[in-house]
N, C-alpha and C positions, 0 to 999 in steps of 0.2 A: 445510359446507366440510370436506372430508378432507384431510389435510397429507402430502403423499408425502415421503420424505425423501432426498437426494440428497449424497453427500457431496463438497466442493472442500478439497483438502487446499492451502492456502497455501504451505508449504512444505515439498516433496518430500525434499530433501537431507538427509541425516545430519548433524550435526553434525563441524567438520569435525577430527581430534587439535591440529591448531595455533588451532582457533577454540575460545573458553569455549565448553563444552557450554552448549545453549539459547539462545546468544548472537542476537541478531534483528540480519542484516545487512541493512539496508536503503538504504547508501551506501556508495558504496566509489570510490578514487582507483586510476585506472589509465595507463599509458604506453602511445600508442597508435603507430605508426609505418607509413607505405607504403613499398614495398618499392624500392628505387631501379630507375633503368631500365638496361636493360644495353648495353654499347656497342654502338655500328655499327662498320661495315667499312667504312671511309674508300675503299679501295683497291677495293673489289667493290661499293660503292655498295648496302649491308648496313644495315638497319636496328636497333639494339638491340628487347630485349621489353621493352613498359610493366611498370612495378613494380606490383605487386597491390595493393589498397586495404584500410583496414578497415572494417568494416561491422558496426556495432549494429543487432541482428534482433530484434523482439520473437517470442515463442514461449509461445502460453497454456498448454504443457505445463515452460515453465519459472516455477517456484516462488519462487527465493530468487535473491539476489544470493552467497548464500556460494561457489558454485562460482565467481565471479571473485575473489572475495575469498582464496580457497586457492592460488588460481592463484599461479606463485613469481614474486616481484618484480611481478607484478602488471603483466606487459607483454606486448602483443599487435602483433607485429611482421609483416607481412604479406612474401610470398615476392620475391626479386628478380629483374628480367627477366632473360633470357637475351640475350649476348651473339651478334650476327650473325658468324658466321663462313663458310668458302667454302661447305659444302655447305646451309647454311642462311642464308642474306643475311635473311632476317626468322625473330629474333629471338624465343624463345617468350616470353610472356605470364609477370611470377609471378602466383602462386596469391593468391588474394585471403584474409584472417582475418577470420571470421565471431565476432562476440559474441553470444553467444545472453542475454538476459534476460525477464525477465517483463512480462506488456503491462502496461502503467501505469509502465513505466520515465521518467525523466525524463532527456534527457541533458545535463552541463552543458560548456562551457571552464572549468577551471579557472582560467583569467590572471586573467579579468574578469567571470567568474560570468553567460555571456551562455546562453541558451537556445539550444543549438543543434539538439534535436529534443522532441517528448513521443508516446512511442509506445505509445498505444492503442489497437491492434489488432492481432489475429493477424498476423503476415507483414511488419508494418509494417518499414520499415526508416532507417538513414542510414547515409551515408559519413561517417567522423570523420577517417580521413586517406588522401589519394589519393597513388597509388602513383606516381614520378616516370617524364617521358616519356622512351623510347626515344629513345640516340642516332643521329644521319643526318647527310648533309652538309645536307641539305634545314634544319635547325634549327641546321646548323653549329655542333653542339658534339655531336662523335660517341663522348662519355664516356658520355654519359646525364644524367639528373638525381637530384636526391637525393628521395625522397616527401616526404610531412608528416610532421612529428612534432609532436605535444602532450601536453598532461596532459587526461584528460575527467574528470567526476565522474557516476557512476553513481545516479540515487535515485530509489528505489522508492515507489511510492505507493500505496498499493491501491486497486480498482477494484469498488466495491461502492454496489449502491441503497440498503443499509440502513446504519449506525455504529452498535453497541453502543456505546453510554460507561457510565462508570460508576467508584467506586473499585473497588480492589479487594476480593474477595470478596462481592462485591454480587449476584452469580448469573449473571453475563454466560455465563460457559461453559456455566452448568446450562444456561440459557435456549436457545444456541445449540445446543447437545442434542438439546434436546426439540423445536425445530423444526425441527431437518434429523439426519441421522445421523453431522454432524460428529463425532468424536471429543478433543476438545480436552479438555487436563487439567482434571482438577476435584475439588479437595478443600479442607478447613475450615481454610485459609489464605491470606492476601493474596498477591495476585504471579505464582498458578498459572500463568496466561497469561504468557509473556514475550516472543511472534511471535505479529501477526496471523493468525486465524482464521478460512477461510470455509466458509459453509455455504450451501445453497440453500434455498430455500421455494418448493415447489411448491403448484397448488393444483388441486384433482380439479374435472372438468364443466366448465375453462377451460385455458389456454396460457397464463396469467397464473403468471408466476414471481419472486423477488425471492432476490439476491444478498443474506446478511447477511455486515458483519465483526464479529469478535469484537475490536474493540482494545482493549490490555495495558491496566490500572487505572490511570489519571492517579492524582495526587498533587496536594493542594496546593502551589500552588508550579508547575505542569508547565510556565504561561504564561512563567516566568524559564527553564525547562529544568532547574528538580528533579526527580532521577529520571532518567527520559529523555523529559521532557516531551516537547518537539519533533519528538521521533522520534517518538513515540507519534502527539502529535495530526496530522503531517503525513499520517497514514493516513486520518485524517476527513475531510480535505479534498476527497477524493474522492468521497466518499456523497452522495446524493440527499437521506436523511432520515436525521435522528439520534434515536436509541431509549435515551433515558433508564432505565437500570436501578438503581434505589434500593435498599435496605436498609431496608423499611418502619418498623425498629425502631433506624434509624440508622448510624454504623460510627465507629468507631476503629482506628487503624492500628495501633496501640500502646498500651502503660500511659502513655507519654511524652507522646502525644500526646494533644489534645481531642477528647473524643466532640462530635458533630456528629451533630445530629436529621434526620430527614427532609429537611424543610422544610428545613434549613441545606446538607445533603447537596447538592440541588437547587439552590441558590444559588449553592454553591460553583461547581459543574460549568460554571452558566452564565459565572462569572463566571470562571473560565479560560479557558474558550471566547474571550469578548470581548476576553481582554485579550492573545489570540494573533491573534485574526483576526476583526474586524468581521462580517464579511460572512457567518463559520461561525455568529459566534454568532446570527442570526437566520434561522437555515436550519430549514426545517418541521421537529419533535419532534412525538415523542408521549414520557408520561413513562409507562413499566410500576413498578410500586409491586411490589416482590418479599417473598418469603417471605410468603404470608399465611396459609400451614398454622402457623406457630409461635403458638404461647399469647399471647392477648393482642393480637394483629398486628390484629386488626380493628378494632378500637379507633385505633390508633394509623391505620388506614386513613382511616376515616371524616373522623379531622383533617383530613388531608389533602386528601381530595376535598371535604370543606367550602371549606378555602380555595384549593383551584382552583376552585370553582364561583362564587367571591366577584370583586369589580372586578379587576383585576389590580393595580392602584396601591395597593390594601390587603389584597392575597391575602397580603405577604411574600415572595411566591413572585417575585419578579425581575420584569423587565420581559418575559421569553420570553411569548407568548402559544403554547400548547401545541395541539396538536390534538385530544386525549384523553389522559384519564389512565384509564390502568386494571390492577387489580388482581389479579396473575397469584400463583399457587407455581410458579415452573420446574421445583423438584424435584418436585413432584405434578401437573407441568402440566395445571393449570386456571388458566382462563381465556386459555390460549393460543388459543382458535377467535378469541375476541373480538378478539385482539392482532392476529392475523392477518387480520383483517377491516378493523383500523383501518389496517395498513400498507397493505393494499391499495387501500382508500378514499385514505390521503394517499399515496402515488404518485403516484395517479391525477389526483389533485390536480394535484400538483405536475408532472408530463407536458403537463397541461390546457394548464397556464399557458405552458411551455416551447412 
C-alpha cells in the first residue's frame, strides 16, 4: 500500500491583529437581525418589500470561525425592504446577509442553548432571523414589520474519520506529516499544535481515503476544562476512530509536574475521555506507541505490547479494549504501512457496523 499525500489545511485565515496570534476560534457569539419590511401605500394600494433574512451557510472552503469573530461588534444585520411608493406600489425586496462558516458548524440560541441547526455539508444552510413582512392594507398595518432579532452561538466541530489524541509533544504532528503533506508545526516542545489539523490518507489500487485530525495536546485535567480542555476535546467528537499517540518512553509536561509511563500515559487519555463523555470514551482506538528510533524505546515497547496482549482486567491498561497497538517512528516513519492498514481495517469495521 503507497500513501499519496493530500493536504487539508483546517484553517485558511491569518490570524487576525485584534485576535492573539494562533489563538483557535471555534465558538463565537453573534447578533443576528432581519431587515424590517417597508411600508405600503395605503392610498395606491402599494405593498412595502419583505425585509431580507440571515442565513448561516456552511462552505468546505471556509476554514475558521475567526472571520466572524473579527467581524466589528460581531453583528449581521440583514437589508431593509423598500417602501411602495407611486411609480412602484410593490416594494423591492432587502438583500438577504449570508454567514458563511465551515461544515461541521453547530448553530446554537443563545437564551436557552436550544439546537437550532448542525451543518454538515457543503451548501447546507439555515435562516437565523427572517426578515419582517411588507406593509399593505391587505395585513392592515401598512408600516411593515420589524424582522428577528437574536443572539446565535457559532461552534465548530471538526469533521474527520480519524482523532489524533495524545499529550503534548507526543508526535501527533510528526505523525500527521508523514501521512499526508499536511504542514502542521512541529518542534521539541509541548503546545506546538494550538488549531486543529487536517490532513488526508490516501491509498494507491483503491478510492479508500481517510480524513485524520491532529487535535491540540489535552492535559490532565482537560475533562474539568484545564487548558482548553473542552474546546480541544469537542473536536473528537466528531471522528469515527481515535488514534492514540503515546511517548513510548513516557512524558512530562514539566520539572513541576509527574512524569507518567507509557502505561499511565494511556490511562490517563482514557480516562479524560470518560469523564467528558461516555460514549467517546468507548469509541473504536487503536493505540500507535511513538518514537521507537530513540535508544532504549524497544524495550520499553515490548512492555507494552506484553500488556496489551494480556486479559484487559489485568493488562493495567483501562478498561478500553483497543484494536491494535502498533509501533511506529513518525519522525523515521516506519511502520506507518502497518498503521495505515490497521485504520483502514477499523473503518471498515466500524462503517460495517453503522
Amino acid at each position: 500500500m503507497r500513501l499519496y499525500r493530500v493536504f487539508t489545511d483546517f484553517s485558511r485565515s491569518k490570524p487576525s491583529l485584534k485576535l492573539a496570534k494562533g489563538r483557535l476560534v471555534d465558538r463565537v457569539r453573534v447578533y443576528v437581525r432581519g431587515g424590517g419590511g417597508g411600508q405600503g401605500a395605503e392610498k395606491y394600494g402599494g405593498i412595502g418589500g419583505r425585509g431580507g433574512s440571515v442565513v448561516v451557510t456552511a462552505h468546505a472552503r471556509s476554514g475558521s470561525l475567526v472571520d466572524i469573530a473579527r467581524r466589528e461588534k460581531r453583528r449581521f444585520v440583514a437589508g431593509s425592504g423598500e417602501n411602495a411608493t407611486i411609480k412602484r406600489k410593490r416594494g423591492r425586496d432587502g438583500q438577504n446577509q449570508t454567514i458563511r462558516v465551515p461544515v461541521g458548524t453547530m448553530v446554537y440560541n443563545s437564551e436557552d442553548g436550544s439546537v437550532i441547526a448542525d451543518l454538515n455539508e457543503d451548501g447546507e444552510h439555515v435562516t437565523v432571523a427572517v426578515g419582517g413582512d411588507g406593509g399593505s392594507i391587505v395585513m392592515e398595518n401598512c408600516s411593515g414589520t420589524k424582522g428577528d432579532r437574536k443572539i446565535i452561538v457559532l461552534e465548530l466541530k471538526t469533521i474527520a474519520d480519524v482523532g489524533l489524541v495524545g499529550f503534548p509533544n507526543a508526535g501527533k504532528s510528526t505523525l500527521l506529516k508523514a501521512l499526508s503533506n499536511a504542514e502542521p508545526k512541529v518542534a521539541d516542545y509541548p503546545f506546538t499544535t494550538v488549531r486543529p489539523q487536517l490532513g488526508v490518507l490516501e491509498c494507491s489500487q483503491s478510492d479508500f481515503r481517510l480524513t485524520l485530525a491532529d487535535i491540540p495536546g489535552l492535559v490532565e485535567g482537560a475533562s474539568k476544562n484545564k487548558g482548553m480542555g473542552h474546546r480541544f476535546l469537542r473536536h473528537i467528537e466528531r471522528t469515527k476512530i481515535l488514534l492514540f499517540v503515546v511517548d513510548v518512553n513516557g512524558f512530562q509536561l514539566t520539572a513541576d509536574h509527574p512524569f507518567r509511563s507509557g502505561v499511565e500515559t494511556v490511562n490517563i487519555l482514557q480516562k479524560e475521555l470518560e469523564l467528558y463523555s461516555e460514549e467517546l470514551a468507548m469509541r473504536p482506538c487503536i493505540l500507535a506507541v511513538n518514537k521507537l528510533d530513540i535508544d532504549g524505546a524497544e524495550e520499553q515497547f515490548n512492555r507494552l505490547r506484553r500488556l496489551f496482549e494480556m486479559d484487559n482486567a489485568s493488562s493495567g491498561m483501562g478498561r478500553r479494549q483497543f484494536h491494535s497497538l502498533i509501533g511506529i517512528s513518525a519522525l523515521r516513519k516506519q511502520g506507518l504501512l502497518e498503521l495505515s492498514q490497521s485504520l483502514k481495517q477499523c473503518y471498515m469495521d466500524v462503517t460495517l457496523i453503522e
